[in-house]
Structures are given as structure tokens and as C-alpha cells.
Gaussian input, Z-matrix of N, CA and C with variables (Angstrom, degrees):
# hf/3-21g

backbone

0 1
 N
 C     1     B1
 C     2     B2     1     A1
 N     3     B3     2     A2     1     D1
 C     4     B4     3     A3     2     D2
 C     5     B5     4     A4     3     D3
 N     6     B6     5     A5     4     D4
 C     7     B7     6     A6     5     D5
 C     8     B8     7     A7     6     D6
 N     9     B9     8     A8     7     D7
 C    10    B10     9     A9     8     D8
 C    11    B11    10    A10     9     D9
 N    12    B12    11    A11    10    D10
 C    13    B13    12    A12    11    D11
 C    14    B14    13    A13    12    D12
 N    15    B15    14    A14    13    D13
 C    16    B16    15    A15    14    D14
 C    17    B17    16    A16    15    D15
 N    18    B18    17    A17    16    D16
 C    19    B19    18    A18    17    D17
 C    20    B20    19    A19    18    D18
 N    21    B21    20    A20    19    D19
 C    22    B22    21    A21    20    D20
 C    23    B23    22    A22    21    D21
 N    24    B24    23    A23    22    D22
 C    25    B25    24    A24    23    D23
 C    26    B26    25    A25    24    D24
 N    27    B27    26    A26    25    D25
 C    28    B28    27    A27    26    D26
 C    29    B29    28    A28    27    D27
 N    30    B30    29    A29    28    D28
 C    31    B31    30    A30    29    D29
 C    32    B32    31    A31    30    D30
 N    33    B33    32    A32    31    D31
 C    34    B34    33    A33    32    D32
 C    35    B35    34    A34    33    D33
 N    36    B36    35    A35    34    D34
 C    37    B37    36    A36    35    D35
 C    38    B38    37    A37    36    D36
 N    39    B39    38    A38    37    D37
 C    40    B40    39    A39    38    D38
 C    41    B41    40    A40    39    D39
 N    42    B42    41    A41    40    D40
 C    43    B43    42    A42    41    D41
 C    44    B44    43    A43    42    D42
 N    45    B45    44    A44    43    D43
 C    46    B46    45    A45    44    D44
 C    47    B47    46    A46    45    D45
 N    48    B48    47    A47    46    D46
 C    49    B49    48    A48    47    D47
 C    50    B50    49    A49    48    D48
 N    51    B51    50    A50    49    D49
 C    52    B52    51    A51    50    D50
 C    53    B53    52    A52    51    D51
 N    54    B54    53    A53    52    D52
 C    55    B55    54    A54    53    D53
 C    56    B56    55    A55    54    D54
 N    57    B57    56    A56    55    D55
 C    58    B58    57    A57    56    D56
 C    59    B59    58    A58    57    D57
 N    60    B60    59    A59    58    D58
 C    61    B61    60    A60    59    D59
 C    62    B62    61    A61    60    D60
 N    63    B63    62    A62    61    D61
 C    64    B64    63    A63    62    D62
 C    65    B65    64    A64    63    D63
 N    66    B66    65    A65    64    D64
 C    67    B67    66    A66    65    D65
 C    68    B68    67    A67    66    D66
 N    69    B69    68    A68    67    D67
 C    70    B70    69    A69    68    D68
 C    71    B71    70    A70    69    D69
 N    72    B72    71    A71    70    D70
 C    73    B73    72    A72    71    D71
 C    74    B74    73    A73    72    D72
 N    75    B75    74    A74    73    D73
 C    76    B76    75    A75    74    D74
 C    77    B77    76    A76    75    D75
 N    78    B78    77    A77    76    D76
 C    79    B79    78    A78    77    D77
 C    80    B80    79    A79    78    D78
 N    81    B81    80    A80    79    D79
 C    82    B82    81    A81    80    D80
 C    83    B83    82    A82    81    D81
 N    84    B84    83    A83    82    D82
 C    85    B85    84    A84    83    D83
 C    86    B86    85    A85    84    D84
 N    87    B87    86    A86    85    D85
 C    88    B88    87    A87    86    D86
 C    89    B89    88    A88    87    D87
 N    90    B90    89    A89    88    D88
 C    91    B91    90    A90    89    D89
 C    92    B92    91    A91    90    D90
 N    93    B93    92    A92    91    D91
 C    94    B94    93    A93    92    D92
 C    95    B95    94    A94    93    D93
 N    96    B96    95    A95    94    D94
 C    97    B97    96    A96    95    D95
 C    98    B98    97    A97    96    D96
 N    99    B99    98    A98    97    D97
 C   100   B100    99    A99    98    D98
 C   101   B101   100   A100    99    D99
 N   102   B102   101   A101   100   D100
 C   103   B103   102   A102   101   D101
 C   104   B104   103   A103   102   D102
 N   105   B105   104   A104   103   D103
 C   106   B106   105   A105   104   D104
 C   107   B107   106   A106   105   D105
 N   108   B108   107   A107   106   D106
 C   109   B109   108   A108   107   D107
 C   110   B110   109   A109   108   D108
 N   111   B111   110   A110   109   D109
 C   112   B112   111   A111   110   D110
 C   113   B113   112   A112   111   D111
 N   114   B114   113   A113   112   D112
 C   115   B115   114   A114   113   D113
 C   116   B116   115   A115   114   D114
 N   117   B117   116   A116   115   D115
 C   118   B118   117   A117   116   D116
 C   119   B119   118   A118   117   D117
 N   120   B120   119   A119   118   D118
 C   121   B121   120   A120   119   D119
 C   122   B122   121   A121   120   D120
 N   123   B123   122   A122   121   D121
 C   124   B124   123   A123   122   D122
 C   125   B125   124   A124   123   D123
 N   126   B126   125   A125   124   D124
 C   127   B127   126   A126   125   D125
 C   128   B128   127   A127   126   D126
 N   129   B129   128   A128   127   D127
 C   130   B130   129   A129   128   D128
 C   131   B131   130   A130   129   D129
 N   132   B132   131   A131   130   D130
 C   133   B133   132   A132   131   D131
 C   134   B134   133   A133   132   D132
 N   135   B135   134   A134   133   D133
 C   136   B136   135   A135   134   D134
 C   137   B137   136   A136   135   D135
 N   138   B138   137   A137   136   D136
 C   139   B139   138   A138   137   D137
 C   140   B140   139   A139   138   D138
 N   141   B141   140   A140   139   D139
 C   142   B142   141   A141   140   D140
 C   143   B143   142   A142   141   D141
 N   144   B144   143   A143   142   D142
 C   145   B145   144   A144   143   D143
 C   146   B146   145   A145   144   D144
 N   147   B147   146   A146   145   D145
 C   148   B148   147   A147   146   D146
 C   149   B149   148   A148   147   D147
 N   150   B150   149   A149   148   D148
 C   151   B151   150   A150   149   D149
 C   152   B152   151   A151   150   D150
 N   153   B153   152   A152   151   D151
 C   154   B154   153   A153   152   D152
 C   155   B155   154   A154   153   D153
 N   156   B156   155   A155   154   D154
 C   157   B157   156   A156   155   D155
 C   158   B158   157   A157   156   D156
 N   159   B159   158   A158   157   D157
 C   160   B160   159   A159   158   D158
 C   161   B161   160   A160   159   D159
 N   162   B162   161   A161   160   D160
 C   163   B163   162   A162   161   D161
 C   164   B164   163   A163   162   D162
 N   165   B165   164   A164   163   D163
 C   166   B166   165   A165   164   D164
 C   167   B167   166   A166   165   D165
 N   168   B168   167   A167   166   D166
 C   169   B169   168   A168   167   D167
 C   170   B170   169   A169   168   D168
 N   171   B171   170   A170   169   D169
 C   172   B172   171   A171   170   D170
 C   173   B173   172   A172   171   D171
 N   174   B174   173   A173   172   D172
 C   175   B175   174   A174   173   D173
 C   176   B176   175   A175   174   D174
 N   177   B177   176   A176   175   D175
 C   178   B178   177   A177   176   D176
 C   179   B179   178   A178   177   D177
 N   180   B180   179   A179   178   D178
 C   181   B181   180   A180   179   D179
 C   182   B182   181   A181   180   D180
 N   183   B183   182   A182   181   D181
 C   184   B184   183   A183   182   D182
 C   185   B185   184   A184   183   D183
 N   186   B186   185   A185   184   D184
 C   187   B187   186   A186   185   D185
 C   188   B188   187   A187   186   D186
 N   189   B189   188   A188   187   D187
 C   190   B190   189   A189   188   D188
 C   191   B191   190   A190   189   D189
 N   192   B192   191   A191   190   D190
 C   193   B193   192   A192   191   D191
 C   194   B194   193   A193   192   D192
 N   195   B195   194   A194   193   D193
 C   196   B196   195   A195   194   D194
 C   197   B197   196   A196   195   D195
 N   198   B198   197   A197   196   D196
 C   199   B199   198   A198   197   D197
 C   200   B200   199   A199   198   D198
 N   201   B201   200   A200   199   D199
 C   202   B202   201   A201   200   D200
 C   203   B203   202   A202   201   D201
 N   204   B204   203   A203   202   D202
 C   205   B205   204   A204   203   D203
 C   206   B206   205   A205   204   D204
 N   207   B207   206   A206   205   D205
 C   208   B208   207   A207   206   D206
 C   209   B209   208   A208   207   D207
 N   210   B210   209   A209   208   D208
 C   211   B211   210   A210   209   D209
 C   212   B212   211   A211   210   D210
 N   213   B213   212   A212   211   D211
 C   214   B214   213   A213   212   D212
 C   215   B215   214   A214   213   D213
 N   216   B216   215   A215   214   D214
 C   217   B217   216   A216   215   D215
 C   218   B218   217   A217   216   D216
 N   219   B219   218   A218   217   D217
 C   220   B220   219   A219   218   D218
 C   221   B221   220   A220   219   D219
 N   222   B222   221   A221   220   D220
 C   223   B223   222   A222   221   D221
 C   224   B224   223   A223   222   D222
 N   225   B225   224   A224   223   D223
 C   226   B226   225   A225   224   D224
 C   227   B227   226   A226   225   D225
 N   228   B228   227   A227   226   D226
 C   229   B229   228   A228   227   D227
 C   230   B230   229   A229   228   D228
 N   231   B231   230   A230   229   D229
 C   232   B232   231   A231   230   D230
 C   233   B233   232   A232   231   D231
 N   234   B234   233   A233   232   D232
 C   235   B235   234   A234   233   D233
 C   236   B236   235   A235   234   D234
 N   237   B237   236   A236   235   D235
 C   238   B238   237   A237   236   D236
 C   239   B239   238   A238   237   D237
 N   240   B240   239   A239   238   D238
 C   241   B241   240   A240   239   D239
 C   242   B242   241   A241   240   D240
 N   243   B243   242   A242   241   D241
 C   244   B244   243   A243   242   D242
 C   245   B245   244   A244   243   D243
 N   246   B246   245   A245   244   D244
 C   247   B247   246   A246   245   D245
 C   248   B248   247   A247   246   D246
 N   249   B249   248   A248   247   D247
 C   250   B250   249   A249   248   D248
 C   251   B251   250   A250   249   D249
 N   252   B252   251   A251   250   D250
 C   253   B253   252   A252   251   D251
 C   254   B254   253   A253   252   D252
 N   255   B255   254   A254   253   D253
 C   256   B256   255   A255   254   D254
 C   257   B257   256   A256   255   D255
 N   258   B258   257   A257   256   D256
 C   259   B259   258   A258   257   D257
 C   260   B260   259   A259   258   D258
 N   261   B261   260   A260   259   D259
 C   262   B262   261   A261   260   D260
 C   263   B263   262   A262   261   D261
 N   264   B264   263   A263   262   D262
 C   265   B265   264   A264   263   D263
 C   266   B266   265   A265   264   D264
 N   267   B267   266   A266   265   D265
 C   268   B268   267   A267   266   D266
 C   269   B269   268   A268   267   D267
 N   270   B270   269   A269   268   D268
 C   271   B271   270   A270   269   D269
 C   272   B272   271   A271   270   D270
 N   273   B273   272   A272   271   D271
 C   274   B274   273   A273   272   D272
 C   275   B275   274   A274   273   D273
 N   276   B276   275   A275   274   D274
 C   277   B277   276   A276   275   D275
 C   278   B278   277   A277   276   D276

   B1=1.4489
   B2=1.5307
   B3=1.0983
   B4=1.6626
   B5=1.4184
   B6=1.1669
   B7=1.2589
   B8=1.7382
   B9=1.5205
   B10=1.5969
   B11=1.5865
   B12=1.7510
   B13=1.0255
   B14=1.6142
   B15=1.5362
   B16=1.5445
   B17=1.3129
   B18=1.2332
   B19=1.4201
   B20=1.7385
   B21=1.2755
   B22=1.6075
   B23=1.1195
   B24=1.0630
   B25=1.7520
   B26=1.8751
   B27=1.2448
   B28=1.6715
   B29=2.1999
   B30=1.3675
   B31=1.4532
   B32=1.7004
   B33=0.8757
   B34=1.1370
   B35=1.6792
   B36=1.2081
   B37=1.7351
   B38=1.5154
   B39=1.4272
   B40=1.5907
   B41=1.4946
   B42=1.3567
   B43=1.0865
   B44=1.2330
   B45=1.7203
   B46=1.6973
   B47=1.8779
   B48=1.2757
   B49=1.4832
   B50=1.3073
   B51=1.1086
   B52=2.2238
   B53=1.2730
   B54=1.5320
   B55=1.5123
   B56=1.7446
   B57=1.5985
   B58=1.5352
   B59=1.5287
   B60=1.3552
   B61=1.1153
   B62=1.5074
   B63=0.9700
   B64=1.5629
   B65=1.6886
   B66=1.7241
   B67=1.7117
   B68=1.3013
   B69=1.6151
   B70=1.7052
   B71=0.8818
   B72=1.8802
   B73=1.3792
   B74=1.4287
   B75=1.0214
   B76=1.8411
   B77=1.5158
   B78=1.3025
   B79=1.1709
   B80=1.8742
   B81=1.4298
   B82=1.5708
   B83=1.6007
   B84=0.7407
   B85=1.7566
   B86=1.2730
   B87=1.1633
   B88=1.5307
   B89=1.4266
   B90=1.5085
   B91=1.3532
   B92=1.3287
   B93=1.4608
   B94=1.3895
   B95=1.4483
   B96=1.4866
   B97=1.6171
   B98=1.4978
   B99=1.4606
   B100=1.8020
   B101=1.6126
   B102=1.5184
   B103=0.9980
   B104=1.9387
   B105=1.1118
   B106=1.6054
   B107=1.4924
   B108=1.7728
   B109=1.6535
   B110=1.9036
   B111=1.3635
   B112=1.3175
   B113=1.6489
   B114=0.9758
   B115=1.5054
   B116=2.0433
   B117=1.5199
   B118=1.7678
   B119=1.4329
   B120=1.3067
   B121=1.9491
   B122=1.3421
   B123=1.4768
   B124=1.4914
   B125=1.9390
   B126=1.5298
   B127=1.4362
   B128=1.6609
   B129=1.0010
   B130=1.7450
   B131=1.6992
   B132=1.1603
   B133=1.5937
   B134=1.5065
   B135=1.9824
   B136=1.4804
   B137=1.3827
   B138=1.2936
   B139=1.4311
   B140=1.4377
   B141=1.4325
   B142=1.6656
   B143=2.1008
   B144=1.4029
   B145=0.9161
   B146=2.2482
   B147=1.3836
   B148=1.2739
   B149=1.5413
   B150=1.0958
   B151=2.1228
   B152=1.0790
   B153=1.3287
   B154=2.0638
   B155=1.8014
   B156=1.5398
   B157=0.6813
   B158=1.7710
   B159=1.0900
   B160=1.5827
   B161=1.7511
   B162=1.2956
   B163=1.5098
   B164=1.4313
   B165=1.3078
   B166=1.5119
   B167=1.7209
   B168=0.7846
   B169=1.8467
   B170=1.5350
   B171=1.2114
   B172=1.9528
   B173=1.1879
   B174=1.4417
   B175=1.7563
   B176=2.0359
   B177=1.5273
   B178=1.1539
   B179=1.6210
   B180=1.7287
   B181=1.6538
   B182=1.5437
   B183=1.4742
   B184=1.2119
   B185=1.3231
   B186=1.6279
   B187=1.2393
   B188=1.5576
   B189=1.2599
   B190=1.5410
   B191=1.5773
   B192=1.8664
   B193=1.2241
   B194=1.8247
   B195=1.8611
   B196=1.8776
   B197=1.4149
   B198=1.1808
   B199=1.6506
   B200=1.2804
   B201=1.5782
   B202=1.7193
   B203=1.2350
   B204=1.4841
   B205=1.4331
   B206=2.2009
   B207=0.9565
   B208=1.6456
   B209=1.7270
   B210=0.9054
   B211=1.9670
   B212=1.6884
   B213=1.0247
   B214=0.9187
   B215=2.0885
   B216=2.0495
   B217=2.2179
   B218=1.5091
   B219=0.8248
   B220=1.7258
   B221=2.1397
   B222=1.0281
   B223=1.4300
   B224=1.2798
   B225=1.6994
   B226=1.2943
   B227=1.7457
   B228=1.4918
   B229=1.7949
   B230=1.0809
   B231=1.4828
   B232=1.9106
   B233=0.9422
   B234=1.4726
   B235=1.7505
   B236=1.5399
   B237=1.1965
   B238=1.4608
   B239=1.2312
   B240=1.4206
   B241=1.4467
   B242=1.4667
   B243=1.2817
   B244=1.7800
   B245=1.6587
   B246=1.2610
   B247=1.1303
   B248=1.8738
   B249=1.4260
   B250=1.3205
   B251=1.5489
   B252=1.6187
   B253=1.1749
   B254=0.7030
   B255=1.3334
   B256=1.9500
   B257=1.7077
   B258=1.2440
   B259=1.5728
   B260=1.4144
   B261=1.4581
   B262=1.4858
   B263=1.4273
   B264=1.7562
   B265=1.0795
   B266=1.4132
   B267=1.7445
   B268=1.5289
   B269=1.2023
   B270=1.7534
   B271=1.6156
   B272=0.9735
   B273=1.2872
   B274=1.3651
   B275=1.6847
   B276=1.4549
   B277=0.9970
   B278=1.7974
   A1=107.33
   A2=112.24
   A3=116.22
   A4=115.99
   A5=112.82
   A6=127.88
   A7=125.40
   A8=89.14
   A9=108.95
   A10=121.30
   A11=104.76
   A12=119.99
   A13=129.80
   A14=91.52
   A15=114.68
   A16=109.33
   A17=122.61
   A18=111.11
   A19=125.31
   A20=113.20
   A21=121.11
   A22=106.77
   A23=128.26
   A24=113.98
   A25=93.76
   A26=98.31
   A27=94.88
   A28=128.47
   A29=89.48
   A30=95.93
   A31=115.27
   A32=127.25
   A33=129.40
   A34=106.19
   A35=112.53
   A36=135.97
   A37=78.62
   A38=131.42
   A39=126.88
   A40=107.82
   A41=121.82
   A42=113.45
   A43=115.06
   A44=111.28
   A45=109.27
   A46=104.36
   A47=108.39
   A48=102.15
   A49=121.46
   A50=115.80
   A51=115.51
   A52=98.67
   A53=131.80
   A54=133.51
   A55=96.86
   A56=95.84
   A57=116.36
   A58=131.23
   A59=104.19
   A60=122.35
   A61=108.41
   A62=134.34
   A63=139.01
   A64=97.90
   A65=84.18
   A66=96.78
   A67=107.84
   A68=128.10
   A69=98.83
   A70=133.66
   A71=123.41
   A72=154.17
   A73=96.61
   A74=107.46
   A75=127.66
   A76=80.35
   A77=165.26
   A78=160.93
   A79=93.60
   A80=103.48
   A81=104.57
   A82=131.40
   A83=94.35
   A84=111.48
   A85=110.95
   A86=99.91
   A87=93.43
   A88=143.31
   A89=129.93
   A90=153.35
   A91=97.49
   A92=119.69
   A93=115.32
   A94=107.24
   A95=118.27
   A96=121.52
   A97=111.12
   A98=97.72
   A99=83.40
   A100=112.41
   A101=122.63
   A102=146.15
   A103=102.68
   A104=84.89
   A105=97.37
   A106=114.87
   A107=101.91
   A108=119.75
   A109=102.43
   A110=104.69
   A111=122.40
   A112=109.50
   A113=128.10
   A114=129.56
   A115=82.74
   A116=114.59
   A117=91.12
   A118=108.04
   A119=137.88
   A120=137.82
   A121=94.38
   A122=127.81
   A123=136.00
   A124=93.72
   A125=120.86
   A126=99.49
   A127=99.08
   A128=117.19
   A129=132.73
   A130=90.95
   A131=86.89
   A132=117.89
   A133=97.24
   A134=98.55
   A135=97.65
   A136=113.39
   A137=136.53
   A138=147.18
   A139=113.73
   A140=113.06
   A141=138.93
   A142=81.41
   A143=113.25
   A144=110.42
   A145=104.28
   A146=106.07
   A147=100.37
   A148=109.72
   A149=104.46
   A150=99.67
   A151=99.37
   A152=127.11
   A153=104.19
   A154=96.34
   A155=130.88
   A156=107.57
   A157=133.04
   A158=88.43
   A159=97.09
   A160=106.90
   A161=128.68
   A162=132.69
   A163=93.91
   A164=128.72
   A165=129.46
   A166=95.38
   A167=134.55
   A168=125.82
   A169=112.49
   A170=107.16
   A171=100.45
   A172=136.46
   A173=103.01
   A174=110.92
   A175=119.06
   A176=103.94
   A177=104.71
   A178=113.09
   A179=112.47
   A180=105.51
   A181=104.65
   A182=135.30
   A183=131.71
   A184=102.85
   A185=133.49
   A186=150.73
   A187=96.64
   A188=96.68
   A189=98.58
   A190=100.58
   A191=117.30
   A192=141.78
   A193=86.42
   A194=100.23
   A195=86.16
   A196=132.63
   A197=112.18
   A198=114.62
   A199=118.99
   A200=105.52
   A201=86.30
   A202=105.99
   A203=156.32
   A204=162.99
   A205=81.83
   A206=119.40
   A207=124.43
   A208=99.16
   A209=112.78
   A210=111.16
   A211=94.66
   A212=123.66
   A213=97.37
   A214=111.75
   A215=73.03
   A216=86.00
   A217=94.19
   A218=148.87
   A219=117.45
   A220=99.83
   A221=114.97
   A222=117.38
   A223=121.90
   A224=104.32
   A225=105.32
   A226=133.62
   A227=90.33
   A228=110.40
   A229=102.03
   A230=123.43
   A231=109.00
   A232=134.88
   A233=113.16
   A234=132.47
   A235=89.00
   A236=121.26
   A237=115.97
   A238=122.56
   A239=141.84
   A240=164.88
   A241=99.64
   A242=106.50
   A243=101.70
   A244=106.16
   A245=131.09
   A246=99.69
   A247=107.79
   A248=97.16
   A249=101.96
   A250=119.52
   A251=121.90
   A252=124.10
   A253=146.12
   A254=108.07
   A255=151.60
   A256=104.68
   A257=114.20
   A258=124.16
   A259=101.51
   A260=123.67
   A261=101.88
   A262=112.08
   A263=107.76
   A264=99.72
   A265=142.69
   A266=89.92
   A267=92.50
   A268=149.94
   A269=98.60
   A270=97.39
   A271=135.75
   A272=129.34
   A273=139.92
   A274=98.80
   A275=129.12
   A276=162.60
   A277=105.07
   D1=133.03
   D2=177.37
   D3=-89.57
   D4=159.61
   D5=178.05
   D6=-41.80
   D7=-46.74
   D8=161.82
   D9=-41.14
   D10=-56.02
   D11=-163.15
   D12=-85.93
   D13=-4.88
   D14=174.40
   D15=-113.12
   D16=-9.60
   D17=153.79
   D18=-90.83
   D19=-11.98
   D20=145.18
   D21=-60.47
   D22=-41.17
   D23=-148.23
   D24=-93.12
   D25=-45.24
   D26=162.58
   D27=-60.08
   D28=-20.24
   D29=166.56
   D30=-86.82
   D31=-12.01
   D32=-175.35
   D33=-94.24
   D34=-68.38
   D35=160.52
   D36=-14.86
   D37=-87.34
   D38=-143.52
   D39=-80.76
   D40=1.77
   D41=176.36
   D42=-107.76
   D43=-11.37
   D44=168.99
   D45=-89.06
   D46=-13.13
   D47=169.77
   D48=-81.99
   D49=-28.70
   D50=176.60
   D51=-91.73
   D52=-8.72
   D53=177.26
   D54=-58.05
   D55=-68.75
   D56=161.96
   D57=-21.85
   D58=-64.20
   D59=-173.83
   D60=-83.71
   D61=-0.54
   D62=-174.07
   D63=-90.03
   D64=-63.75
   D65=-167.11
   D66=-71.79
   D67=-16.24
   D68=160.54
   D69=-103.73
   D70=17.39
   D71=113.31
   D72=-0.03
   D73=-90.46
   D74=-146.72
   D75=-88.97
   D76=20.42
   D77=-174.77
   D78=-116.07
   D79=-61.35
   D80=165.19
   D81=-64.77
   D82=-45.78
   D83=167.42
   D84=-41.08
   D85=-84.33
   D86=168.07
   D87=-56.10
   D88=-13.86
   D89=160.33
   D90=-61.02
   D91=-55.74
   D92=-162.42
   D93=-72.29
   D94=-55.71
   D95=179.85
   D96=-39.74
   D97=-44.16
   D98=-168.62
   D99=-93.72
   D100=9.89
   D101=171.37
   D102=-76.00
   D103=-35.88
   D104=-163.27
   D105=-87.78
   D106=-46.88
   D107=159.17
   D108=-29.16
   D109=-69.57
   D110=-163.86
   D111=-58.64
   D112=-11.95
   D113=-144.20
   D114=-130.36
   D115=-35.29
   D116=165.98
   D117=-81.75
   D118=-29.97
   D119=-170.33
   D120=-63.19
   D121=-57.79
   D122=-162.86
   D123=-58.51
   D124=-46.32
   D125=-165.60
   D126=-125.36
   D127=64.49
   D128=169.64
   D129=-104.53
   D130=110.82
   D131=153.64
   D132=-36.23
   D133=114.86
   D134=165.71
   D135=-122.66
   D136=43.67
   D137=139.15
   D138=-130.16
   D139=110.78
   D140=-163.10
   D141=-81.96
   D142=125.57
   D143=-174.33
   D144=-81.21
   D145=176.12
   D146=-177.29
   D147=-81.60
   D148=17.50
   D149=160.28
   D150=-117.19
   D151=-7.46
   D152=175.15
   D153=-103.49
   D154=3.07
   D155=155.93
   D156=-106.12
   D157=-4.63
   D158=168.87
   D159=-78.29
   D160=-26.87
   D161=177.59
   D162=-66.78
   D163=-66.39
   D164=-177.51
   D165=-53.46
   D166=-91.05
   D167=-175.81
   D168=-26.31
   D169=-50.67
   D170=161.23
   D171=-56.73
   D172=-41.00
   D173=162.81
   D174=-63.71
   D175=-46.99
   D176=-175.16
   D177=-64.19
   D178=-36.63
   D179=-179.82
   D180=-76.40
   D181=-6.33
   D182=174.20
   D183=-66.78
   D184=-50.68
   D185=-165.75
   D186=-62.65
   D187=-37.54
   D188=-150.66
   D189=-61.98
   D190=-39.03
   D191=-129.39
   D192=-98.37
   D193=-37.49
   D194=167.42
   D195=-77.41
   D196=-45.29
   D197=151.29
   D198=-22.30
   D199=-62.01
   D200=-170.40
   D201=-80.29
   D202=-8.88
   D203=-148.87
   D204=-105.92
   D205=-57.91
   D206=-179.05
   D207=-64.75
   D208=-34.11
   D209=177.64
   D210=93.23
   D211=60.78
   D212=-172.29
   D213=-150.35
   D214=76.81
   D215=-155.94
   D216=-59.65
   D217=-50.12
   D218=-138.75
   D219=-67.78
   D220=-26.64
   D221=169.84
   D222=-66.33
   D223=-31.33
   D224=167.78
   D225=-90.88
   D226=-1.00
   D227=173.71
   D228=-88.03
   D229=-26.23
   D230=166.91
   D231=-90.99
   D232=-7.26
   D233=-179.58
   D234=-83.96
   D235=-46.23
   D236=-179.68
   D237=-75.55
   D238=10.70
   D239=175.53
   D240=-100.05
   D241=-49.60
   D242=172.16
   D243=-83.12
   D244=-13.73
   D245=-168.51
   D246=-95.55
   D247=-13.38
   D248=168.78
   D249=-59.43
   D250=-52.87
   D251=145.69
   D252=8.55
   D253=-77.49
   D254=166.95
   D255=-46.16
   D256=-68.18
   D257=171.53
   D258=-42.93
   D259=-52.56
   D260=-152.07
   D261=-79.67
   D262=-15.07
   D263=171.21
   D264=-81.91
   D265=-15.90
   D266=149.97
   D267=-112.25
   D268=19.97
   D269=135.97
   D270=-78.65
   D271=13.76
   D272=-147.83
   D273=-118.59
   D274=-35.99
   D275=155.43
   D276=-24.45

């Protein structure tokens, strides 16, 4: 075998091995992400306690308070759609 012919045969060899190794790369990768996607929806906190919702109601009337200082109601007619929201849920609380 010539020199030629063992350095083909060695180019090929490494290109059916990272062929390999690529595709069960992205074969795991992807198993895991959506393994993982699934595994934060299943355990997301589904009652926002009454201090993370009063922080969100503080942030949103802050928002609210630049909008209207910028003039700029229709942003502030939807911040105020959530902030109504926001209240009822913590009277609800």
C-alpha cells in the first residue's frame, strides 16, 4: 500500500468517525433539551406567592409611570390591563 493510499484510507476512517460522532451529538442534544424543556413545564411553580406578585405589580406601575411621562397611552392601556389582573389576583390571595 502506498503512501498515497494510506493517507486516503486514513481520510476516510476519520471522516466516517466524526460523521458518527456528530450525528449522535445532535442525536443527544436534542433528546436531552427536550427532555429538559419538559422537566422545567412539569415543575414551574404554579402559585406565584404574594411577594412575587406584588414585585411584578411594582415593576408593571413603574412601566406604567414611563409610558405615560413618554405620552405614550396605547402601551400604557395594556400595562394597565395587566395591572388590573395583577390586583385581582391579589385580592384573591
Amino acid at each position: 500500500m502506498t503512501d498515497k493510499e494510506m493517507n486516503k484510507l486514513a481520510d476516510l476512517i476519520v471522516e466516517k468517525l466524526l460523521t458518527t460522532y456528530i450525528r449522535d451529538s445532535v442525536s443527544w442534544y436534542t433528546s436531552s433539551t427536550n427532555t429538559f424543556d419538559e422537566f422545567l413545564k412539569k415543575n414551574k411553580p404554579k402559585n406565584n406567592t404574594e411577594e412575587e406578585l406584588l414585585g411584578e405589580l411594582a415593576s408593571l406601575m413603574t412601566q406604567l409611570s414611563l409610558h405615560q411621562e413618554k405620552e405614550e397611552y396605547e402601551k400604557c392601556a395594556k400595562l394597565k390591563i395587566k395591572i388590573d389582573k395583577l390586583k385581582k389576583k391579589i385580592d384573591n390571595l
